[in-house]
Structures are given as structure tokens and as C-alpha cells.
C-alpha positions as CSV (number, residue, x, y, z in Angstrom):
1,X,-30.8,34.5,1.2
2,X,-32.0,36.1,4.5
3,X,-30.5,37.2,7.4
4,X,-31.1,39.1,10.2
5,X,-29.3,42.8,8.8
6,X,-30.2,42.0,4.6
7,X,-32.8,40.8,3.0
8,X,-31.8,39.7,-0.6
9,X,-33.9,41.1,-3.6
10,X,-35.2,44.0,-1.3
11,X,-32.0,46.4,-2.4
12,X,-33.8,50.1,-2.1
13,X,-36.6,48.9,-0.3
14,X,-37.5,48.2,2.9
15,X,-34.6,46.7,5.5
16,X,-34.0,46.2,9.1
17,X,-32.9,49.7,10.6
18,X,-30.8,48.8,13.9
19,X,-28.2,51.1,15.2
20,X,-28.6,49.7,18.8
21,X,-32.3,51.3,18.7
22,X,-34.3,48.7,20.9
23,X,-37.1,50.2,18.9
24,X,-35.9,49.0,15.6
25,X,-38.0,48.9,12.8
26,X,-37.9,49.3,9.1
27,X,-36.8,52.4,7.2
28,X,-37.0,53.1,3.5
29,X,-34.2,54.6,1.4
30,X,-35.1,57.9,0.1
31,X,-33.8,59.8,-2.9
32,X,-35.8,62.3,-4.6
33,X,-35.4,65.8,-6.1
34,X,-38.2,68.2,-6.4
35,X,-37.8,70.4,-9.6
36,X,-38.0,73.9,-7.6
37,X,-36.0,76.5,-10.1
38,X,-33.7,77.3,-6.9
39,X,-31.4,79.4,-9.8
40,X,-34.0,81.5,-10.6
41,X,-36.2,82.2,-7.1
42,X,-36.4,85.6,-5.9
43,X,-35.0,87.1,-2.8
44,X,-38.5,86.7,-1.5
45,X,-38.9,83.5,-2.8
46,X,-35.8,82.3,-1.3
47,X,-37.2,83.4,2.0
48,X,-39.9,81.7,2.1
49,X,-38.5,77.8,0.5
50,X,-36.3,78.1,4.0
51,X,-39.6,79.3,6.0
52,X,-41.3,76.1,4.5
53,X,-38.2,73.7,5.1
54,X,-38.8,75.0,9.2
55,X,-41.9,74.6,9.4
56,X,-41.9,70.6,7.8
57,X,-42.7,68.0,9.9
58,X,-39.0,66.8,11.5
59,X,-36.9,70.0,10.5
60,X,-33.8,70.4,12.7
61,X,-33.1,74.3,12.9
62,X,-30.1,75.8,11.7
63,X,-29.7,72.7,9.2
64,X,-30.9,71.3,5.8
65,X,-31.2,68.1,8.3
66,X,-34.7,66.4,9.0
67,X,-35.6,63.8,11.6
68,X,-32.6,62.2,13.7
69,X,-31.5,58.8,14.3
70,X,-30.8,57.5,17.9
71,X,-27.1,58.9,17.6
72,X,-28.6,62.6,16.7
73,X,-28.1,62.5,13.0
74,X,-30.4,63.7,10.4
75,X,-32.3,60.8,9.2
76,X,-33.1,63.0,5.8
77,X,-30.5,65.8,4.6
78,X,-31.7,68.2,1.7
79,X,-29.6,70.0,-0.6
80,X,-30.0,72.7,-3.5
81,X,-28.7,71.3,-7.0
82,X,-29.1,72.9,-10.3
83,X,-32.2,70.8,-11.2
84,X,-33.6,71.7,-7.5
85,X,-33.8,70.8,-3.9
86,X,-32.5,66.9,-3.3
87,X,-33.5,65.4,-0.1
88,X,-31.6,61.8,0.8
89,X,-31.4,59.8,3.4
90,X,-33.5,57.2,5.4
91,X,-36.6,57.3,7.6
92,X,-39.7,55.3,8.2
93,X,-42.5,55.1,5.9
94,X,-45.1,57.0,7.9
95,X,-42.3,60.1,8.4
96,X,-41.6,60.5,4.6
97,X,-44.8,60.3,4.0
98,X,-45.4,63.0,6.6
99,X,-42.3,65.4,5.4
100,X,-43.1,64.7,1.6
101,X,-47.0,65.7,1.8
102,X,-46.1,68.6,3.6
103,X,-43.5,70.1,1.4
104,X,-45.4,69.7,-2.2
105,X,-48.5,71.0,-0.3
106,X,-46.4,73.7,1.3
107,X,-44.3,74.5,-2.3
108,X,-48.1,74.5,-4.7
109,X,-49.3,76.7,-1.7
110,X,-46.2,79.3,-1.6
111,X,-46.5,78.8,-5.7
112,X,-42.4,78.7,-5.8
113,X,-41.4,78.4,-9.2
114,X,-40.8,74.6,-10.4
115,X,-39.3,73.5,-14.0
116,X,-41.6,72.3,-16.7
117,X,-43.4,68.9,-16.5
């Protein structure tokens, strides 16, 4: 079945984003958690996860918010959980892709402590 707001079989994937955005266009659901030892990083460290969250592609200041919508909202929220830092939310393709290169790059090149493979 198809109509103009669902697509069936395409739960999770890609679906018609429309919040009276004359610019509509598809966004993907996102959940993923990135094993950063938040628990265990240092004053220092600490400093400088929150100096790469501002500096990613999208990052609303004063807010674990990335990207907005057409009504202001963060698109993508993050959020610090015992097995690390969990980013939700939706945005298009080419913007995860943008946010989610720059953090592992950004995290491998600060060298924040991450749990075991």
C-alpha cells in the first residue's frame, strides 16, 4: 500500500518529510549511539567532546540539538547514556552523513576514550 504520507515495507527508512515545508523531501530516521566512555572522560576530556559537538556541521549552541526543522526544532537531539553519547532524531541523508563523518573524525582526532570493540 502506498500513499502520499507512508510507504508500506519502508518502516525506518526513507519517508516523505512534510511539515508544510514546500521543500519537502525525504529524511531518514536516525538512531545510533557512539561508545565514548562519557563515565570515565576527564575534566579535560569533557571539554573538549562539547568543543567538538559546536563545532559539527548543524550544532545549535546552547543545546545537544542539531539541524532544525521548518518550525525551529532540532532535527537530531544527542544525549549522554551510560553506554555513551546517543544522537536521535531525523534529517536528510546528505546532513547525517555530514554530522556523522565529522564527529568519528573529530572523536579518533581528539582520541576521547571509547569502550572496547
Amino acid at each position: 500500500m502506498t500513499t502520499e504520507d507512508h510507504v508500506e515495507g519502508l518502516e525506518g527508512g526513507f519517508q516523505p518529510w512534510n511539515e508544510h515545508d514546500l521543500e519537502a523531501r525525504p529524511f531518514v530516521k536516525i538512531g545510533r549511539t557512539y561508545t565514548i566512555t562519557m563515565g570515565c572522560l576527564t575534566e579535560a576530556e569533557f571539554t573538549t567532546w562539547g568543543r567538538v559537538l559546536l563545532e559539527l556541521p548543524g550544532a545549535r549552541p546552547d543545546s545537544m540539538g542539531f539541524f532544525s526543522d521548518a518550525f525551529g526544532n532540532p532535527c537530531l537531539e544527542a544525549s549522554v547514556e551510560p553506554s555513551g553519547m546517543t544522537v536521535e532524531g531525523h534529517a536528510s541523508p546528505e546532513q547525517w552523513a555530514l554530522r556523522d563523518t565529522a564527529f568519528k573524525e573529530a572523536v579518533e582526532e581528539a582520541k576521547l576514550p571509547r569502550f572496547p570493540a
